[in-house]
N, C-alpha and C positions, 0 to 999 in steps of 0.2 A: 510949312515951316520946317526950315533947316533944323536937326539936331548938333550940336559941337560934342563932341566925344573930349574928356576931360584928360588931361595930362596924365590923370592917377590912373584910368583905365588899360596904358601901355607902359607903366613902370616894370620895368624886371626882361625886357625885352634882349636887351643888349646882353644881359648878364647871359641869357640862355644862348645869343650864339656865341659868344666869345667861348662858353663851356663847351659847344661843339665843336667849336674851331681847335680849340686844344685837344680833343680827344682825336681829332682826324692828325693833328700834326704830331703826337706822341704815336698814334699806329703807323706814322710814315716813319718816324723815328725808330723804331721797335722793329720794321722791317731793312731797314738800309743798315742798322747795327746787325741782324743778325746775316743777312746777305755778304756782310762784310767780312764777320766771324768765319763761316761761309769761307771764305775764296780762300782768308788766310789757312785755314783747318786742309784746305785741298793742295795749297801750294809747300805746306809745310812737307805734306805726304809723299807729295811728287818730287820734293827735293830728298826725300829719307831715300826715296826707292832710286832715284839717279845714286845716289851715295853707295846705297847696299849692292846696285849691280855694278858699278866700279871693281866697287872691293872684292866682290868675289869674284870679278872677273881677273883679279890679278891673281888671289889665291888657286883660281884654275889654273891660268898658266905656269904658275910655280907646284902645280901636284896637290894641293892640299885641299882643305874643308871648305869648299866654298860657300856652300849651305850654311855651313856655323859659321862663316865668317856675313855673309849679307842677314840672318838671323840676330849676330852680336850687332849689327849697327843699328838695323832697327830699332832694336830692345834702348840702345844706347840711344836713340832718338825717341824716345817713348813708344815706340811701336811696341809693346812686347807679346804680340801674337796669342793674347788669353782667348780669343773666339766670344769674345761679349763686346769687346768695345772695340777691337781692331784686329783684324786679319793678316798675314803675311805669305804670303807664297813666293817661293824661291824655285822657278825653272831648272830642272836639269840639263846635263848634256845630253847629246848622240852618242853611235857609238865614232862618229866624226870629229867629238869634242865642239861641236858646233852648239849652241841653249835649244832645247827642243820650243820656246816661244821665243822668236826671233824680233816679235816688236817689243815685248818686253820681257825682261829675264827675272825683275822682281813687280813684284804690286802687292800696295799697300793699299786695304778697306778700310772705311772705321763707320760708326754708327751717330 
């Protein structure tokens, strides 16, 4: 003799994977937001340090503070070099007046 298993026996079925299927599609959310956060946080950085090595590249060849001057842009673009939440390093010259880091003259860290 067949047993029949009763409708009431697989009540609640549906409910447990839809509750999974939401916690898988909220972790995939959760990483494509933060991934995203992510690029923006690196591109903002990389556009502060094109900006600060501009500027103090013009400030060199006018004689003046280049250091304070790629230091004032970052600060001015939130970079403000506290050593906890973001870094600033500003290349010097030669005594060629050449940046002693020729691929980059500033770089910006952050945490």
């Amino acid at each position: 003799m067949v047993k029949r298993m009763s409708k009431h026996t697989e009540s609640g079925q549906a409910l447990v994977l839809l509750v999974l299927g939401l916690v898988g599609l909220l972790g995939f959310t959760a990483v494509a937001i933060d991934g995203g956060q992510m690029y923006s946080q690196q591109r903002r950085a990389q556009n502060t340090a094109d900006n600060a090595a501009l500027a103090a590249a013009l400030r060199a060849t006018q004689g003046l503070d280049y250091v304070a001057e790629a230091l004032s842009i970052a600060d001015s673009n939130g970079y403000d070099d506290d050593k906890v939440a973001n870094w600033v390093e500003v290349a010097g010259l030669n005594e060629e007046g050449q940046p002693e880091a020729l691929t980059q003259a500033t770089r910006i860290t952050w945490k």
